[in-house]
C-alpha positions in Angstrom: 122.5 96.5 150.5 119.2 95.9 149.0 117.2 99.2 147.8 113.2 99.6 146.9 111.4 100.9 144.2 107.7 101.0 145.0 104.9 101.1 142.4 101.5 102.9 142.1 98.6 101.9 139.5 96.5 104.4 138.4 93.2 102.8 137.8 91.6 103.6 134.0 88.4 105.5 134.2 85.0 103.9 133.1 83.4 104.4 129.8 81.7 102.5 127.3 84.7 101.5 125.3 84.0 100.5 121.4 86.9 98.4 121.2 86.5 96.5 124.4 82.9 95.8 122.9 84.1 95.0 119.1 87.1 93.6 120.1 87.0 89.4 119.5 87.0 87.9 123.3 89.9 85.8 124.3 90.6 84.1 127.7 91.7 85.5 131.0 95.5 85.0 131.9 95.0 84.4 136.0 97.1 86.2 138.9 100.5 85.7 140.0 100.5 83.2 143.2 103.8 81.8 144.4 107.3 82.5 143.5 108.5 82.4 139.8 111.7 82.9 138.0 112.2 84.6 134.1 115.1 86.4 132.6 112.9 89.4 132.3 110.0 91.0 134.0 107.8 93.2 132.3 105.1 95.3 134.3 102.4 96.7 132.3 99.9 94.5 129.5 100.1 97.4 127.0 101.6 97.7 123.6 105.0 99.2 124.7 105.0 95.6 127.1 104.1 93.4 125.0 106.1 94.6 122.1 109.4 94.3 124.6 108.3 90.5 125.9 107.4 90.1 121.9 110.5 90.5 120.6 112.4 88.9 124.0 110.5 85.9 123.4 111.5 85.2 120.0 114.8 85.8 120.4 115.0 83.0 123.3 114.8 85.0 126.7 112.6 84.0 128.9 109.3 87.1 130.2 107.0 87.5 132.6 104.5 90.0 132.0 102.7 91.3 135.5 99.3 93.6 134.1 97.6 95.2 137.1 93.9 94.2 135.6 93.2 93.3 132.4 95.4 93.4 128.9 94.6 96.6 127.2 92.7 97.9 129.5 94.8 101.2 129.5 95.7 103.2 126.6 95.9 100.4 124.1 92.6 99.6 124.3 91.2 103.1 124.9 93.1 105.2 122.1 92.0 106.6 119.2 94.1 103.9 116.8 95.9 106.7 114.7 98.8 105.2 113.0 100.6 108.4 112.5 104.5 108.8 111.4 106.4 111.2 113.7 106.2 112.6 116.9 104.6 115.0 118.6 107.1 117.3 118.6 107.5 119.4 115.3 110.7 118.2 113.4 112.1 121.7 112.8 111.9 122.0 116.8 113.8 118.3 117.2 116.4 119.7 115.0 117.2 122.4 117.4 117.3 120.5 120.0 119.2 117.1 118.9 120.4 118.4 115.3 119.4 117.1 112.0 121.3 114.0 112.0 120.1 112.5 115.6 116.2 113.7 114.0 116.3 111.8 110.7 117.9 108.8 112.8 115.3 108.8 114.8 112.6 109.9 112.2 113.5 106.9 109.8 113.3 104.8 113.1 109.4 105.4 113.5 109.1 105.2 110.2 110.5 101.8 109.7 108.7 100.2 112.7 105.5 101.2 111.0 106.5 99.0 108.1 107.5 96.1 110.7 104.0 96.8 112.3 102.1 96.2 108.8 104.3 93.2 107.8 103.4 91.5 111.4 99.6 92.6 110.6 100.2 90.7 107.2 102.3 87.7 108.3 100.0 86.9 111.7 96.8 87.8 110.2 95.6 90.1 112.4 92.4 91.5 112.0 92.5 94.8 113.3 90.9 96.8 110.8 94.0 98.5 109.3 93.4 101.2 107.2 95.7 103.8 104.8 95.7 107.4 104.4 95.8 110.3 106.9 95.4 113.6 106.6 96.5 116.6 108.9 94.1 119.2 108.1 94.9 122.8 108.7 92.4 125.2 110.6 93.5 128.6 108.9 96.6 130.1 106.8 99.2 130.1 109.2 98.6 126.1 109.8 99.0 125.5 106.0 101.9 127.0 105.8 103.9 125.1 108.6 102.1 121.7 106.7 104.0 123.4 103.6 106.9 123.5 105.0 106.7 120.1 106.8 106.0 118.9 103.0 109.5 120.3 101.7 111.1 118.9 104.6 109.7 115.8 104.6 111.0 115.3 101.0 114.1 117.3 100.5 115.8 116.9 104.1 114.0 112.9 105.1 113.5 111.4 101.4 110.1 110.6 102.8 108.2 110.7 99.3 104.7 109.7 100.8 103.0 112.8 101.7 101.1 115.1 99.4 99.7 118.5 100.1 96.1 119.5 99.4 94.8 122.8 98.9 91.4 123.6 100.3 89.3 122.1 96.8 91.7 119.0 96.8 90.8 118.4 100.4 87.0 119.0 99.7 87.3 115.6 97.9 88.4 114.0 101.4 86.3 116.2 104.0 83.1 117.6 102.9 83.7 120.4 105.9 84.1 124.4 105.8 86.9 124.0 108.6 89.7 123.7 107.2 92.2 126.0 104.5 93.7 122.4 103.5 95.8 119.5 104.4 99.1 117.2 103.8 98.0 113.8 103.3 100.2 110.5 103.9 98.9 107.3 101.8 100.8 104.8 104.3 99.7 105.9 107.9 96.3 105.7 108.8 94.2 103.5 111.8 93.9 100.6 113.1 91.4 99.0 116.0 94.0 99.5 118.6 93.1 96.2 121.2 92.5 93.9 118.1 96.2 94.4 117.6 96.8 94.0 121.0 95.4 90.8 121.1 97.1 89.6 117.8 100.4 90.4 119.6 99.2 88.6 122.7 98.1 85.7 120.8 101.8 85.6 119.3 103.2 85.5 122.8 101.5 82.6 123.8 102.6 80.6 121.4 106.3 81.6 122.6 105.4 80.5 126.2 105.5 84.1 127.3 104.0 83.7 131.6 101.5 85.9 131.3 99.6 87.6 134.4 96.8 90.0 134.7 94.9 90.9 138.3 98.6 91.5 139.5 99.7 94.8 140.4 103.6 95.1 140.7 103.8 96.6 144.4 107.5 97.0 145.0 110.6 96.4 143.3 113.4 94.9 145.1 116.8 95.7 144.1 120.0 93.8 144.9 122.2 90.8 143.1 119.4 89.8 142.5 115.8 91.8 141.7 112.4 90.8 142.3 109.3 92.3 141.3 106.7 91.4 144.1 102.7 91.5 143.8 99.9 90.7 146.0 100.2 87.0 145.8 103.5 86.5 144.3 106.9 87.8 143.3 108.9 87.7 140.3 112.9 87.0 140.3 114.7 88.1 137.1 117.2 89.6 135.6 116.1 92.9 134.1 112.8 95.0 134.7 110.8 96.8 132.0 108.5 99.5 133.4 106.0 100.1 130.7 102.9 101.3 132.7 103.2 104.4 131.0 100.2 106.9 132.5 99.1 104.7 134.4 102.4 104.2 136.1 103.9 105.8 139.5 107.3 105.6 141.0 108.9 106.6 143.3 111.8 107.9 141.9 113.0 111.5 140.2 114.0 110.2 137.0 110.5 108.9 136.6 107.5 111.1 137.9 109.2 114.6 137.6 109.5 113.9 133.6 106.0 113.7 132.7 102.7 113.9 133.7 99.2 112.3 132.7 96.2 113.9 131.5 92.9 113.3 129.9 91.9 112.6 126.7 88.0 112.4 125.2 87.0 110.1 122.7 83.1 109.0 121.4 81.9 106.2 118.7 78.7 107.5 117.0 75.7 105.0 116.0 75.6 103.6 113.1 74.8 106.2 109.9 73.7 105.5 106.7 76.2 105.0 103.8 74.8 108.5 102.1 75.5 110.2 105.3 79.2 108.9 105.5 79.8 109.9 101.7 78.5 113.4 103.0 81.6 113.5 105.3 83.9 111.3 104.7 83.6 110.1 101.1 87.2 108.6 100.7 87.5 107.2 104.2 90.9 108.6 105.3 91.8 109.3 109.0 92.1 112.7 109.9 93.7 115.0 112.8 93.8 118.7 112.4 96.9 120.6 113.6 95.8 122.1 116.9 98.1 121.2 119.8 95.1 119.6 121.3 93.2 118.0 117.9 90.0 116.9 116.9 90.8 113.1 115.3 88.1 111.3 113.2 87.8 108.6 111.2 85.0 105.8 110.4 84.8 102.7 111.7 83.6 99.5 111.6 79.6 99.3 111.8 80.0 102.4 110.1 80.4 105.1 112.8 82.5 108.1 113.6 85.7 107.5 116.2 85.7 111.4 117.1 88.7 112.5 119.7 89.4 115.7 121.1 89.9 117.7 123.9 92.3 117.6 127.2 92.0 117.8 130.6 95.5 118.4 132.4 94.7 117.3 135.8 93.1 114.1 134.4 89.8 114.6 135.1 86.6 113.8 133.0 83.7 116.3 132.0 80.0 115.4 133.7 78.6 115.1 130.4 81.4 113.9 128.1 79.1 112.9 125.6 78.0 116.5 124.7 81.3 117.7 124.6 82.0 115.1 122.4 78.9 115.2 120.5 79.3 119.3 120.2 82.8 118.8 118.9 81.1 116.7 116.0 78.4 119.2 114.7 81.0 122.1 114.6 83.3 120.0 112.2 80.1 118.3 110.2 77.0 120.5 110.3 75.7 118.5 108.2 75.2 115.7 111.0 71.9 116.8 112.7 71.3 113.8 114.2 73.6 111.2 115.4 73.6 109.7 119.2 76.9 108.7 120.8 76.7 105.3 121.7 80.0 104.7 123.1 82.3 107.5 125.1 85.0 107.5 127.2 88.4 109.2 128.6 91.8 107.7 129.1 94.9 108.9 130.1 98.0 110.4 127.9 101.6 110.9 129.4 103.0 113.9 128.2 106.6 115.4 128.6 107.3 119.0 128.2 109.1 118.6 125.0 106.1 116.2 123.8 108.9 113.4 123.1 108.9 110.2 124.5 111.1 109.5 128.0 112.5 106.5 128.1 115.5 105.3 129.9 117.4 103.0 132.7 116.9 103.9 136.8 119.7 101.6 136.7 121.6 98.6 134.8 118.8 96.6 135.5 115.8 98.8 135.1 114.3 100.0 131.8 111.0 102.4 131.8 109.2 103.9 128.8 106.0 106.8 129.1 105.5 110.1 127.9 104.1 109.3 124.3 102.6 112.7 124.2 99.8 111.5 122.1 101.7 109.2 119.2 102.0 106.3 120.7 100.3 103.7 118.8 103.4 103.3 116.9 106.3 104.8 119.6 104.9 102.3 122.5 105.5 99.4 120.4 108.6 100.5 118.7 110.0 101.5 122.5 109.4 98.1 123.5 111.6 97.1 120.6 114.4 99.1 121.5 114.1 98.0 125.2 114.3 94.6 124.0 117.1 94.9 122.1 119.7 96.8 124.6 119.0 94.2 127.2 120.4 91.9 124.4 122.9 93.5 124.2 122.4 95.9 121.1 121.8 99.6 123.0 123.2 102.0 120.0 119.0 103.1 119.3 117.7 103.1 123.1 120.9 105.0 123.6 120.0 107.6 120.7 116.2 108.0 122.0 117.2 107.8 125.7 119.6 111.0 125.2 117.2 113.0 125.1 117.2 115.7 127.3 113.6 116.0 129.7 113.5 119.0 131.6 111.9 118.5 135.3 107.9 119.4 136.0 107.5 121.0 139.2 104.9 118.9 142.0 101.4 118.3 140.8 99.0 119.9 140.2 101.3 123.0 139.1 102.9 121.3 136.6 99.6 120.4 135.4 98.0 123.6 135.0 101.1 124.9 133.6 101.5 122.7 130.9 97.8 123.4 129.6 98.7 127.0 129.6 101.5 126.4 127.3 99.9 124.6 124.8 96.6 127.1 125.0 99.0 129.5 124.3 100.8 127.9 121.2 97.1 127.3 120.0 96.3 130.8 120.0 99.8 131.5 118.3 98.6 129.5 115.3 95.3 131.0 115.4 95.8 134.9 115.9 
């Protein structure tokens, strides 16, 4: 008896997008049409599905990659390119929940696939603007504490030997801002332009005759002997199914849309300012996050701008004038900056789970979905679609680790919404008060 799984896109919001307009063009990949056979079927052209067909490819299995528009023109090409170790979730926190042993698996995972990611930067040559050194800054004592702590624990429990903690003078030699009490910085994470890598990845699959397809929504997903993914035109017979959509993913099943939910994120690109200006603010030009459960993130980029990120809105909607909220968000961290106009802004959409850890799993022996990134996933998307890969090879001990995780249920929109910005307004004000 043949069963259906059908799929909903969530179109990305508008915006003048700074990568998409720095970003090098490359050609179009056209629509499915017709009937076509691959060993796997990946829907969704984002880092988490093209890092799965990546490492498929090479290893001799045939993909087919379905993107609903255009390649990157979700998350991985609207983020704020944070390379950041970790997860959202505080360690001490995972350690309660999975115990120390699952944590450090898992925390030496991410950390790893960061050093995979840099040595594929490296051996591809792709020009994406990688940068080194991050810094989570602190907004008041209780905040530099729990960065203290992290600090101990990052080199007494993790042997992670990379971060250093700054007191407020040390960090004045980073940030030339009142803010902030002071910071732990980490020399090897940092930023990247998010769609350059993209593309570099892409370019990689084509090379490894990867069927590539954008202007081709996945619809429906029949199940059976055999499963087929069917879109407007066309449909897809294969073997396994990734579901890598992330936010801008529905599904009709529990085990999918009752784990997580999407909301808005904010993120402007300033015009050009002069190199004295920059030295006034960012003098050693490190990326920066402060520790807020909703951050301001910041770093320059290329041209010589600020990337400035911050706020949320939990039922995914944008503000009318994002560019003042934006722009506002600046002056209070850099007074300095009188005047500056925002020439690119924008919102995108984050999936977040309750836990702020990411949800990925099987709806059954043939279908594998990752989402719920919660913020970090520039480096958990693409390591995801590594693991993915590799249990449909046959090698599940990793996705089985990361897929154990327990996700409590969200009740029906737009409660769950509203209730999950309450909880993390209210762990902000525990931080600050």
């Amino acid at each position: 008896m043949k069963t259906q799984l059908l799929l909903r896109h969530r179109i990305p919001a508008g915006g003048n997008l700074f990568h998409h307009a720095t970003a090098d063009p490359y050609h179009h990949f056209c629509a499915l049409e017709g009937k076509l056979h691959a060993d796997v079927c990946i829907v969704g052209g984002g880092l988490t599905g093209v890092s799965a067909a990546l490492h498929l490819a090479q290893n001799g299995i045939s993909v087919a990659l379905l993107e609903a528009q255009k390649i990157g023109c979700g998350a991985s090409g609207r983020n704020g390119g944070h390379i950041a170790n970790g997860f959202s979730c505080e360690l001490k926190t995972m350690e309660k929940m999975l115990g120390f042993e699952s944590t450090k698996m898992l925390w030496q995972m991410v950390d790893s696939y960061l050093v995979n990611m840099d040595e594929n930067i490296l051996e591809h040559d792709i020009q994406c603007d990688r940068k080194f050194g991050y810094i989570y800054a602190a907004n008041n004592s209780y905040q530099m504490r729990e960065l203290a702590s992290l600090n101990d624990r990052l080199k007494l429990k993790y042997d992670y030997q990379k971060t250093t903690l700054l007191n407020k003078a040390d960090l004045g030699k980073f940030l030339k801002t009142t803010r902030y009490s002071g910071g732990l910085f980490d020399k090897t994470c940092g930023q990247i332009n998010p769609l350059k890598y993209l593309q570099g990845l892409v370019r990689q699959l084509e090379t490894l005759n990867v069927k590539i397809f954008e202007q081709s929504p996945a619809k429906a997903i029949s199940q059976g002997p055999n499963i087929t993914v069917h879109s407007e035109k066309g449909r897809i017979k294969s073997k396994f199914v990734v579901l890598a959509g992330n936010a801008y993913l529905n599904c009709n099943t529990p085990s999918l849309y009752n784990k997580s939910i999407p909301v808005s994120s904010f993120v402007g690109v300033t015009s050009p300012l002069s190199r004295a200006l920059i030295q006034s603010i960012l003098p050693r030009n490190v990326t920066v996050a402060d520790c807020n459960k909703i951050p301001d993130y910041y770093q320059i980029v290329a041209g010589n701008r600020i990337l400035f990120g911050c706020g949320i809105n939990f039922l995914g909607k944008e503000p009318k004038d994002l560019k003042k909220v934006i722009s506002n968000r600046i002056k209070r961290v850099f007074p300095q900056l009188t005047s500056f106009e925002l020439d690119y802004a924008w919102s995108g959409l984050i999936s977040s789970t309750i836990n702020k850890l990411p949800h990925i799993g099987q709806i059954n022996s043939q279908i594998y979905y990752a989402q719920g990134f919660s913020g970090h996933g520039v480096v958990l998307s693409g390591l995801t679609g590594k693991l993915i890969s590799r249990a449909i090879m046959g090698d599940s001990k990793d996705f089985k680790l990361f897929s154990s995780i327990h996700h409590k249920e969200l009740p029906p929109y737009p409660i769950k919404n509203i209730g999950l910005g309450i909880a993390d307004f209210c762990n902000t004000l525990r931080q600050n008060f």
